[in-house]
N, C-alpha and C positions, 0 to 999 in steps of 0.2 A: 471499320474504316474502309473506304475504298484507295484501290492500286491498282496504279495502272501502269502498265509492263509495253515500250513499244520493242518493236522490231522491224529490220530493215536498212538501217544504217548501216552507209559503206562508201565508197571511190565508185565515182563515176565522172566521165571527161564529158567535157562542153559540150551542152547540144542535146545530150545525151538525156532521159529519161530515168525514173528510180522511183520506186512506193516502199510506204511506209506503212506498217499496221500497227495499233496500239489496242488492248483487250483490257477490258476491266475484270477485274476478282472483287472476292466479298461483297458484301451488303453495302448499302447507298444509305442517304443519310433519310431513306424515305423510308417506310415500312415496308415496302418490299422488294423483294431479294430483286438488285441491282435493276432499279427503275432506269435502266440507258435512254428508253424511249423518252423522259423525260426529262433530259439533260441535253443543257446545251454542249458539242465537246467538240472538239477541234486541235492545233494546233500551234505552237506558240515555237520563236527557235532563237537564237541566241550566236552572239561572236565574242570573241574575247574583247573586252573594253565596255561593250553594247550594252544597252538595253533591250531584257526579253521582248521581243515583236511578234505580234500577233499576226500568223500566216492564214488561216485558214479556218475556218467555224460553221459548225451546223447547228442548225437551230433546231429543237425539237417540236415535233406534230407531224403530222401528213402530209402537209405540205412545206415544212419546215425549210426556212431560208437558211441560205448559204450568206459568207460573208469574207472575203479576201482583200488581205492588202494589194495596193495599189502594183507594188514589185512583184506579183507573183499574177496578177490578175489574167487571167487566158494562157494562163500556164500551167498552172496548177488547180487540182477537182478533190477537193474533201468529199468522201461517200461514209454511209454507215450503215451496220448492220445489226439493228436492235434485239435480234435476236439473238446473236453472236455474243452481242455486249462488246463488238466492236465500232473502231471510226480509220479510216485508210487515209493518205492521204498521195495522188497520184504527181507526181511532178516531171514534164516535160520542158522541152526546151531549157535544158536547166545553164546557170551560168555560173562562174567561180563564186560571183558574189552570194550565192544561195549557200556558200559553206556552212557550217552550222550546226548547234547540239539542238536536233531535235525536238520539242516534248509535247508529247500530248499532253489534254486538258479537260477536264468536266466541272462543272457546276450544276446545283440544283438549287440556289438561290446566294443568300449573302449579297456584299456588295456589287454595285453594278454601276463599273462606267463604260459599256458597251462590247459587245460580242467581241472584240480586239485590243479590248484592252488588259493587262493582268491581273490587276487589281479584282477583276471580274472574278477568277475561276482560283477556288478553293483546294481544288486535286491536280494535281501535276505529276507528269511520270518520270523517271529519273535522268530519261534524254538519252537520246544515238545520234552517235556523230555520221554528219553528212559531208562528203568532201567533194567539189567540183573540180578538175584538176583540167587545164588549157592546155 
């Protein structure tokens, strides 16, 4: 099975900036050892009451599309590093309303209702809290 472990969660005030990294471990559900290059992964965050909302997504290839919600859009930059078996996610100009438990995210097939949506991605990591404070 794959896990995926972020870090980076914490307190940061209005305006202000903050990155998040998230690493996969173990095997992938392909044959080989942790296919990242080939997974869509990104980020997904969460409030209390909410629905998980899909922040941020990298598509995999070479030229692999990016994909952001409309609330984060020129604010926020998903990057990865396939070699790592990482996915970062950089957030600037940040606002209270970005509060939020974190989580990254991969897939390598299964359902699909679009790079943002949850139902999408089959691995999730356990979430770090992000706090925006005014």
């Amino acid at each position: 099975q794959v896990q995926l472990v972020e870090s980076g969660g914490g307190s940061v005030q209005t305006g202000g900036s903050h990155n998040l990294s998230c690493v996969a471990t173990t095997r992938t559900p392909t044959n080989n050892e942790i296919g990242w290059n080939m997974a869509y992964v990104g980020w997904f965050r969460q409030t209390a009451g909410k629905e998980r909302e899909g922040v941020a997504v990298s598509a995999p290839g070479r030229n692999g599309r990016t994909f952001y919600a409309d609330s984060v859009q020129g604010r926020f930059t998903v990057s990865r590093d396939n070699s790592k078996k990482m996915v970062y996610l950089q957030m600037n100009t940040l606002k209270p309303e970005d509060s939020a438990v974190y989580y990254c995210v991969a897939r390598w097939g299964g359902k699909w209702d679009g790079p943002l949506a949850p139902i999408s991605y089959g691995h999730w990591g356990h979430g770090t809290q992000v706090t925006v404070s005014s």
